[in-house]
N, CA, C and O atoms as a Tinker XYZ file with bonds, in Angstrom:
   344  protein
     1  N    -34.961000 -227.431000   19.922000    73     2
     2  CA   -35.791000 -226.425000   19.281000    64     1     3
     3  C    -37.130000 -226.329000   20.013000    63     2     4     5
     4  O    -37.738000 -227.211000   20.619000    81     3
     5  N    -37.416000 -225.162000   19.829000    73     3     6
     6  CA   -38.509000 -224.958000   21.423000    64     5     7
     7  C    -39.863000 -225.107000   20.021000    63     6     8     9
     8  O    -39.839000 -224.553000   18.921000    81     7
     9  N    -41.097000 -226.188000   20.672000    73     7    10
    10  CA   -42.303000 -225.991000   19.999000    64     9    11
    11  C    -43.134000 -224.815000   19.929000    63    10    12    13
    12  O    -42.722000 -223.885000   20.623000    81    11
    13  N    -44.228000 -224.597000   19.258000    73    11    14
    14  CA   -44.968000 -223.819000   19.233000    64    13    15
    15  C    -45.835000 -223.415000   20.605000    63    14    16    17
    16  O    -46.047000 -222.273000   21.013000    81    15
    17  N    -46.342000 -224.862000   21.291000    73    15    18
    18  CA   -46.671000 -224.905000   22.723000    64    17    19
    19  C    -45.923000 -223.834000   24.044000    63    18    20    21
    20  O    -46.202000 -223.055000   24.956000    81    19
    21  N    -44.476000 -224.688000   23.115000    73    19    22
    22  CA   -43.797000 -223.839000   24.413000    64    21    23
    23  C    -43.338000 -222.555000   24.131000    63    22    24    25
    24  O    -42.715000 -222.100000   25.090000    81    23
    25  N    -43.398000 -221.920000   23.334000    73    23    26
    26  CA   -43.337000 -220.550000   22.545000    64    25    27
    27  C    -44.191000 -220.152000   23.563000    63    26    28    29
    28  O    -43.836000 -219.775000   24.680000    81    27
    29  N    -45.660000 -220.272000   23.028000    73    27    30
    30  CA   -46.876000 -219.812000   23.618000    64    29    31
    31  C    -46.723000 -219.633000   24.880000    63    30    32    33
    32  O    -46.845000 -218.487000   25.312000    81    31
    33  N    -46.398000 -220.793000   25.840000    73    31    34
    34  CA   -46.490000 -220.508000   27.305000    64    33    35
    35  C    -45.589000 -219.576000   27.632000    63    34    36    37
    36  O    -45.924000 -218.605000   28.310000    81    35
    37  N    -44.595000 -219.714000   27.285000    73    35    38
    38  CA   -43.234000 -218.461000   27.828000    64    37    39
    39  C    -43.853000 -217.237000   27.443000    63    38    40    41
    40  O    -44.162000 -216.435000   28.324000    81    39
    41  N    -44.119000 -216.936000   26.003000    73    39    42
    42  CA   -44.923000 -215.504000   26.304000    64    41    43
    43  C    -45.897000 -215.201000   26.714000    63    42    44    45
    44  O    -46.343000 -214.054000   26.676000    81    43
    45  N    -46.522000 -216.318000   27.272000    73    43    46
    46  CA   -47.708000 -216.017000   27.994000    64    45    47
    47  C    -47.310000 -215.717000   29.596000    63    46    48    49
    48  O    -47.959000 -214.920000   30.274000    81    47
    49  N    -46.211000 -216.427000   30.084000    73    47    50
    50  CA   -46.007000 -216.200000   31.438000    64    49    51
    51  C    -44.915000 -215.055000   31.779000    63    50    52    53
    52  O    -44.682000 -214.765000   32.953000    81    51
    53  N    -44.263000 -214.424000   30.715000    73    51    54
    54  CA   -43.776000 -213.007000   30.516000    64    53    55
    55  C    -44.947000 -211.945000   30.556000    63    54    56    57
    56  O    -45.032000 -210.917000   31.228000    81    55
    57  N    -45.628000 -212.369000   29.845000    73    55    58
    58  CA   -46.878000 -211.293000   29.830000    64    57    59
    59  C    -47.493000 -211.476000   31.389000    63    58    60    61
    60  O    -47.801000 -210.394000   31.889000    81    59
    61  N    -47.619000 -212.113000   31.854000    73    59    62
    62  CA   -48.184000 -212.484000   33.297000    64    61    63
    63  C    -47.059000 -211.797000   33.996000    63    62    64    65
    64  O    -47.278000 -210.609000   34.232000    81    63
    65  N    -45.894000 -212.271000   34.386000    73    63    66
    66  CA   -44.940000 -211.738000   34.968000    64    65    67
    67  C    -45.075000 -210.247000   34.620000    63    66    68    69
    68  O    -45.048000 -209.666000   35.706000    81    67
    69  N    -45.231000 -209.186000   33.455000    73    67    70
    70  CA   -44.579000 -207.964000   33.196000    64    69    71
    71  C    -46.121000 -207.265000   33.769000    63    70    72    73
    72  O    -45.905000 -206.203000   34.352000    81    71
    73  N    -47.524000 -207.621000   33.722000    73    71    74
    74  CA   -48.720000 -207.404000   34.479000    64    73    75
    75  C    -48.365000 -207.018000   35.618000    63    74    76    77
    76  O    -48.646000 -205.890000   36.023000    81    75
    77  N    -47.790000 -207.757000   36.217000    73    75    78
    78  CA   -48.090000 -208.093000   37.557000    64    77    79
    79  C    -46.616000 -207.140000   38.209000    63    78    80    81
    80  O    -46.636000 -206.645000   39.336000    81    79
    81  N    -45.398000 -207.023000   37.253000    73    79    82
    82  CA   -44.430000 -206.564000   38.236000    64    81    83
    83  C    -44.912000 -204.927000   37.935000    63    82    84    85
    84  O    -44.250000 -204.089000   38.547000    81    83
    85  N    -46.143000 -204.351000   36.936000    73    83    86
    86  CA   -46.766000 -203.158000   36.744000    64    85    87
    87  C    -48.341000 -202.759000   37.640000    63    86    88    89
    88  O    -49.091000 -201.795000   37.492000    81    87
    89  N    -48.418000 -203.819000   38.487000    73    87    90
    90  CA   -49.285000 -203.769000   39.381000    64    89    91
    91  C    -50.557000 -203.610000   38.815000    63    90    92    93
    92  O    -51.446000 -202.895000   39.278000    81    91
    93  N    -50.651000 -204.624000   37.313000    73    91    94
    94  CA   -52.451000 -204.692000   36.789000    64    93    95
    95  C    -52.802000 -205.635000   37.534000    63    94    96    97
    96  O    -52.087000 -206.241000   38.332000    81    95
    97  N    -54.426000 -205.878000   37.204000    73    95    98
    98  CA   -54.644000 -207.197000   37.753000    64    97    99
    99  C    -55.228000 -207.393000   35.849000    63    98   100   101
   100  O    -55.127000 -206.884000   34.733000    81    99
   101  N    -55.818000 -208.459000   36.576000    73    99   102
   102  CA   -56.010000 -209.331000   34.616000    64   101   103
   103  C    -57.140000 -208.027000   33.743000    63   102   104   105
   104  O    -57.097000 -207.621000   32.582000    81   103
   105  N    -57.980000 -207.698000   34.773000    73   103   106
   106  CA   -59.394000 -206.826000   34.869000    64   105   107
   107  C    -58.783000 -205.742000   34.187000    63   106   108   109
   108  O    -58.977000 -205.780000   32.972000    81   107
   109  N    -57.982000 -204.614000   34.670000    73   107   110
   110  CA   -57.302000 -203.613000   34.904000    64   109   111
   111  C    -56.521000 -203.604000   33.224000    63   110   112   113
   112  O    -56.734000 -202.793000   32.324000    81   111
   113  N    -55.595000 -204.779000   33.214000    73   111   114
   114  CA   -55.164000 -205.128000   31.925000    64   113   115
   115  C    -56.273000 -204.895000   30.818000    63   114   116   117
   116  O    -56.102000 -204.280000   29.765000    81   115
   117  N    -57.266000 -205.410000   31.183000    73   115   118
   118  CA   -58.612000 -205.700000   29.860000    64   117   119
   119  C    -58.968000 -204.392000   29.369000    63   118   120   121
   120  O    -58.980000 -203.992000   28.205000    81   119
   121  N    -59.215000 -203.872000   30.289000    73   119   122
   122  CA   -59.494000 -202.449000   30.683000    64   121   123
   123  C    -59.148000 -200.944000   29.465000    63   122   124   125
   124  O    -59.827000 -200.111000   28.864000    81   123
   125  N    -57.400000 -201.361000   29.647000    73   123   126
   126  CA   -56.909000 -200.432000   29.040000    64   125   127
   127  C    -56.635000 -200.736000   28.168000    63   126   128   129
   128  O    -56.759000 -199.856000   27.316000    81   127
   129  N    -56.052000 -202.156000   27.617000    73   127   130
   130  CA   -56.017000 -202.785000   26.339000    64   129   131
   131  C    -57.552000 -202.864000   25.455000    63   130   132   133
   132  O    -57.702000 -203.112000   24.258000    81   131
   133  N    -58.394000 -202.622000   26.288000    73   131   134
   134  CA   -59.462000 -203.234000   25.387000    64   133   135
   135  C    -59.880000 -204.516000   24.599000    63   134   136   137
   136  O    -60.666000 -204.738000   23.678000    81   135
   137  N    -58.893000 -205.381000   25.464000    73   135   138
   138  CA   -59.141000 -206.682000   25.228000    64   137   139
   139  C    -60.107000 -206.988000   26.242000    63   138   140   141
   140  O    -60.298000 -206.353000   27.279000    81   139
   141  N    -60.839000 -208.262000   25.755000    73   139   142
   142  CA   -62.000000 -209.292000   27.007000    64   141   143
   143  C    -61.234000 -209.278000   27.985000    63   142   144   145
   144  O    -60.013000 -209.120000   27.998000    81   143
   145  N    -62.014000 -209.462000   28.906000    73   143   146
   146  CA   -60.798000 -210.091000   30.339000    64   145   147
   147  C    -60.966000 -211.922000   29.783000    63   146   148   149
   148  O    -59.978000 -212.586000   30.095000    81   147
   149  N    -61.697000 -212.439000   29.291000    73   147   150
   150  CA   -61.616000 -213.914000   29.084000    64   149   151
   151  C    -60.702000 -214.254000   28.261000    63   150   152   153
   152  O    -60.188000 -215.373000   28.239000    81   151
   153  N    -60.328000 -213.016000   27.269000    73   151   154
   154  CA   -58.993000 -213.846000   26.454000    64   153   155
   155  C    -57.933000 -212.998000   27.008000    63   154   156   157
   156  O    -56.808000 -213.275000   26.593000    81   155
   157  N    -58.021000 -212.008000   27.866000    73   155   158
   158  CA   -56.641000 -212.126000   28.620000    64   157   159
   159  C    -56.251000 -213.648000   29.406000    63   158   160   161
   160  O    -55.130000 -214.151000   29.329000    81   159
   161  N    -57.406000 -214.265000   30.170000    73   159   162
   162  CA   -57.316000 -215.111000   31.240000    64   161   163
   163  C    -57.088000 -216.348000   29.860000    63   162   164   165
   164  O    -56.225000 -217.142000   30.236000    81   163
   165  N    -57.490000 -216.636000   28.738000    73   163   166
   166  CA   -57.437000 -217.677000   28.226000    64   165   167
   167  C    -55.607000 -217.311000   27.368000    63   166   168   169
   168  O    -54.941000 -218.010000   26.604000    81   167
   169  N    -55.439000 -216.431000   27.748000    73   167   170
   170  CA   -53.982000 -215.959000   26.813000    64   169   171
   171  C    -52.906000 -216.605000   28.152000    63   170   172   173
   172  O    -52.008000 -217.427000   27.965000    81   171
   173  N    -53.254000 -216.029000   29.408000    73   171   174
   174  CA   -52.255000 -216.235000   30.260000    64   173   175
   175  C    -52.264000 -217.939000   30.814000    63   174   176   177
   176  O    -51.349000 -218.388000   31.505000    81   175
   177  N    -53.181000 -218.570000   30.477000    73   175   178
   178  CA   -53.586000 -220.024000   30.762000    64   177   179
   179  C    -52.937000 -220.579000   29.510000    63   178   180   181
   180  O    -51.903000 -221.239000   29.618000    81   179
   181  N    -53.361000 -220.401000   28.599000    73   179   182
   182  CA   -53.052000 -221.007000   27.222000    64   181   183
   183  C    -52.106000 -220.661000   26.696000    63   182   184   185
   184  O    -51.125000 -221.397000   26.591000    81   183
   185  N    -52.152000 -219.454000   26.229000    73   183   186
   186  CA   -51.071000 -218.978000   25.028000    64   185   187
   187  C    -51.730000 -218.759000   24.074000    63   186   188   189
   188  O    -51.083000 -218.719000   23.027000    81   187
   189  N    -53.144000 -218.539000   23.968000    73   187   190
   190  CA   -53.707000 -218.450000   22.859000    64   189   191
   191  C    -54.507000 -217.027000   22.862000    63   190   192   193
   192  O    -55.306000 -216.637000   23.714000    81   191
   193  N    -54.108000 -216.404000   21.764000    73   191   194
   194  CA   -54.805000 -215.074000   21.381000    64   193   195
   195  C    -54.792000 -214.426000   20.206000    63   194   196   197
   196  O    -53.934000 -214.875000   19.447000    81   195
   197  N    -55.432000 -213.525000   19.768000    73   195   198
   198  CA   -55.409000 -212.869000   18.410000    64   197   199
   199  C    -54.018000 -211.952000   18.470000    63   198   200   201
   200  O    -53.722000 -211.319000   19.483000    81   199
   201  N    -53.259000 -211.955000   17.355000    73   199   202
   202  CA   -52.668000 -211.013000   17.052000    64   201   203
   203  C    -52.948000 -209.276000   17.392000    63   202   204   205
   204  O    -52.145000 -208.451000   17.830000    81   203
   205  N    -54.469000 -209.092000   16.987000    73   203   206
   206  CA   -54.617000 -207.737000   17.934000    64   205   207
   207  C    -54.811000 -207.916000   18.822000    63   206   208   209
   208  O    -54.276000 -206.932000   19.333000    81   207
   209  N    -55.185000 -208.421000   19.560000    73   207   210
   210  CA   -55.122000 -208.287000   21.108000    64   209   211
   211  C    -54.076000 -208.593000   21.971000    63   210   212   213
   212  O    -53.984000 -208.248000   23.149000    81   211
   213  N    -53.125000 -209.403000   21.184000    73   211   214
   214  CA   -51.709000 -209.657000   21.494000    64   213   215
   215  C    -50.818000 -207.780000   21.444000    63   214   216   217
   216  O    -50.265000 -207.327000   22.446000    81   215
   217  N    -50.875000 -207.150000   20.357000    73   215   218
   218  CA   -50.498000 -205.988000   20.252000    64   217   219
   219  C    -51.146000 -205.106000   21.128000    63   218   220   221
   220  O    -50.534000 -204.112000   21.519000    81   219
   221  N    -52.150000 -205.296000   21.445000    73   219   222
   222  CA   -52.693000 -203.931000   21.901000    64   221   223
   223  C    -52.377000 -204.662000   23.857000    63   222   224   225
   224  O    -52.496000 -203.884000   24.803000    81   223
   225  N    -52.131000 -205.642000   24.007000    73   223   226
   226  CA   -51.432000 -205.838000   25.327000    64   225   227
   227  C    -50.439000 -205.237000   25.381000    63   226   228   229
   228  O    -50.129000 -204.310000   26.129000    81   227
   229  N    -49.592000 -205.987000   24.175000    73   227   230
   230  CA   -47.964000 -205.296000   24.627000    64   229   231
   231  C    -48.113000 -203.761000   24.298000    63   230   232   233
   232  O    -46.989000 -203.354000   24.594000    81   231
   233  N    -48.795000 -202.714000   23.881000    73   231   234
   234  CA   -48.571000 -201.338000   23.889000    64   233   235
   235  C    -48.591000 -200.882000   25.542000    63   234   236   237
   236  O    -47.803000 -200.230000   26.226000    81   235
   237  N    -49.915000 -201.570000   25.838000    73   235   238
   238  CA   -50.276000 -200.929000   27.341000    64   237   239
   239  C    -49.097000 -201.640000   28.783000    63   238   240   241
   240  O    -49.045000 -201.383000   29.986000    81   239
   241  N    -48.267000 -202.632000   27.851000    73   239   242
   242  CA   -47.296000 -203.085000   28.682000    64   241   243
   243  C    -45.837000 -202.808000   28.326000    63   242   244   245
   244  O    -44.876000 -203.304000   28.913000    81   243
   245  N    -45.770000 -201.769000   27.069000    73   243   246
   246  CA   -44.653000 -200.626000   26.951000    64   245   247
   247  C    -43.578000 -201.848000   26.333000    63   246   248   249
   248  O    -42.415000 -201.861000   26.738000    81   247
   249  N    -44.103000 -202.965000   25.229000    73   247   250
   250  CA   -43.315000 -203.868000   24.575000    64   249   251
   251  C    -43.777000 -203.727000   23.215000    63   250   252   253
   252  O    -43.917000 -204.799000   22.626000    81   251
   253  N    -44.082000 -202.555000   22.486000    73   251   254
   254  CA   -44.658000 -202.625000   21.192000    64   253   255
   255  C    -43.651000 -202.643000   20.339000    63   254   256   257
   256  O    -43.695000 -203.243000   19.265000    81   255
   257  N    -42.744000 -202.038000   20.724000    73   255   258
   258  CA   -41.617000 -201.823000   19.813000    64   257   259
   259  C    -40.509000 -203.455000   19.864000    63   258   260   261
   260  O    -39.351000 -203.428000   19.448000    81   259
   261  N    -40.846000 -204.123000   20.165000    73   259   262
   262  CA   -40.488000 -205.454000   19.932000    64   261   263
   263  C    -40.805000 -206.070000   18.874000    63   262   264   265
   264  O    -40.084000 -206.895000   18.313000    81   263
   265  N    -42.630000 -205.494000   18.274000    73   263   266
   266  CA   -42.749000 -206.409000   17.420000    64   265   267
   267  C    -42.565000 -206.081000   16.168000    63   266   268   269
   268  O    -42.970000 -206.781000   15.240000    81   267
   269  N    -41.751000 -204.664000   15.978000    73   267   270
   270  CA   -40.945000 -204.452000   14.671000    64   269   271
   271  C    -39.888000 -205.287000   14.507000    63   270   272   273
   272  O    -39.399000 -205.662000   13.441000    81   271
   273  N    -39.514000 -205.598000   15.766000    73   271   274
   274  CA   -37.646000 -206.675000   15.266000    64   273   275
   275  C    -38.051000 -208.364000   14.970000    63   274   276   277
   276  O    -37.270000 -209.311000   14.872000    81   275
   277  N    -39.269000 -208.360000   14.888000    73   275   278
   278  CA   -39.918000 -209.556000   14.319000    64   277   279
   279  C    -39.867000 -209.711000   12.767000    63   278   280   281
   280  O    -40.476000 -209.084000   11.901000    81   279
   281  N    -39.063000 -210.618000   12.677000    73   279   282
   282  CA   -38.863000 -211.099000   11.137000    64   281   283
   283  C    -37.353000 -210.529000   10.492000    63   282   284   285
   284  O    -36.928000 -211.007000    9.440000    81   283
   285  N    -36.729000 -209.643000   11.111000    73   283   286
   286  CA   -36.225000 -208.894000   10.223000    64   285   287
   287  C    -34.695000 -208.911000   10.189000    63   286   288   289
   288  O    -34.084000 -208.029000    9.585000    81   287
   289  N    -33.945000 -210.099000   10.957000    73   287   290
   290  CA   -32.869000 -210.776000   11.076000    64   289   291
   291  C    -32.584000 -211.548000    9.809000    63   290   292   293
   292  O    -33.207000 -212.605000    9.701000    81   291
   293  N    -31.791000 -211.233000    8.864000    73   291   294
   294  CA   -31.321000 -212.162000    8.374000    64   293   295
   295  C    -31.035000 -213.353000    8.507000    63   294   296   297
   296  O    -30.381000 -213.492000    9.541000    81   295
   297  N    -31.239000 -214.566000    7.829000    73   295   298
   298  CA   -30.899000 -216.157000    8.253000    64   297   299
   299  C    -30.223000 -215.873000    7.174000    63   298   300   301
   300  O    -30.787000 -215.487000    6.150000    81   299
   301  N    -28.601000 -216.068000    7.296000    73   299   302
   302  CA   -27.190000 -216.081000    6.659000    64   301   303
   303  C    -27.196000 -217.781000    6.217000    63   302   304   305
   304  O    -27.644000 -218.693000    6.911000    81   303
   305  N    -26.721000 -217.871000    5.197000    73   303   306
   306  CA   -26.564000 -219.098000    4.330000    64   305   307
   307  C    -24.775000 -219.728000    5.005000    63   306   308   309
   308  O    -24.927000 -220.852000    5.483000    81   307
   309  N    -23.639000 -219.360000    5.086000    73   307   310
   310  CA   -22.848000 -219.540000    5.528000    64   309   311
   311  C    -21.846000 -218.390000    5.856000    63   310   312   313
   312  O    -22.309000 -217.251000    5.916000    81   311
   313  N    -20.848000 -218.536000    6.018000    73   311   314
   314  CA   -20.005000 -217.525000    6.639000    64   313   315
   315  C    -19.612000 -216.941000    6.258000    63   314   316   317
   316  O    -19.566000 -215.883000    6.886000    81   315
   317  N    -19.084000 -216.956000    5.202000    73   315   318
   318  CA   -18.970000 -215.532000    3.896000    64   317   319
   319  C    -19.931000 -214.632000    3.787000    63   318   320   321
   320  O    -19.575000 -213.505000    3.445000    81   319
   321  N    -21.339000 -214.870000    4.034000    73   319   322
   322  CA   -22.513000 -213.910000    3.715000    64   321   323
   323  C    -22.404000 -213.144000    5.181000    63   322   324   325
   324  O    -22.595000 -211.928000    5.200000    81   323
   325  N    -22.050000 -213.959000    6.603000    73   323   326
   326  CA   -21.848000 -213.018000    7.863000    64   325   327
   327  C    -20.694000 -211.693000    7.324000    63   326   328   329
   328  O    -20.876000 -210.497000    7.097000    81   327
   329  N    -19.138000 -212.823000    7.244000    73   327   330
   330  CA   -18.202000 -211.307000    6.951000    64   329   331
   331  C    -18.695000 -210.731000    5.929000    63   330   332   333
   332  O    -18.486000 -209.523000    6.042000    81   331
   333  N    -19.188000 -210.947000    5.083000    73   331   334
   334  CA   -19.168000 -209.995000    3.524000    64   333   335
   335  C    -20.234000 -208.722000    4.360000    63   334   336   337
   336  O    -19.974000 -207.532000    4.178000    81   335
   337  N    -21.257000 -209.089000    5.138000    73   335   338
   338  CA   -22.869000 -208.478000    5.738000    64   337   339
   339  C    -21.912000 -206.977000    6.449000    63   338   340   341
   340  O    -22.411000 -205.852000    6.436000    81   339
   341  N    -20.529000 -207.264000    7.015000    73   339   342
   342  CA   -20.160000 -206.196000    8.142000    64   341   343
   343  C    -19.777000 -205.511000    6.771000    63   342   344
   344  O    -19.301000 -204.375000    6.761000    81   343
């Protein structure tokens, strides 16, 4: 089971990776998001950032619509609740 740590870094180095294969630089990112450039640079180091500024990255990096499918999976109790669900 992956920690919270490592949560953080993977989307932090996706977000780095999806920057960069869109040809921002961190500046450029800040820019249009309207985030600091220091908590971009402390987001892509860390993993640490506000929820809005987390959103208003992923709009300007064309991943907003991801964070509707957040939460909204059923956790099925056993296997009757899967077949009964179709």
């Amino acid at each position: 089971m992956d920690t919270i740590l490592t949560i953080k870094q993977s989307l932090a180095n996706r977000v780095r990776k999806r920057r960069k294969e869109i040809k921002l630089s961190q500046f450029m990112l800040a820019e249009k998001s309207q985030v600091s450039l220091g908590s971009i640079k402390r987001f892509e180091r860390s993993g640490e950032i506000s929820l809005s500024s987390l959103l208003r990255i992923a709009v300007i990096l064309g991943y907003e619509a991801d964070f509707n499918q957040l939460f909204v999976r059923k956790n099925y109790q056993n296997l009757d609740e899967i077949i009964n669900a179709k």
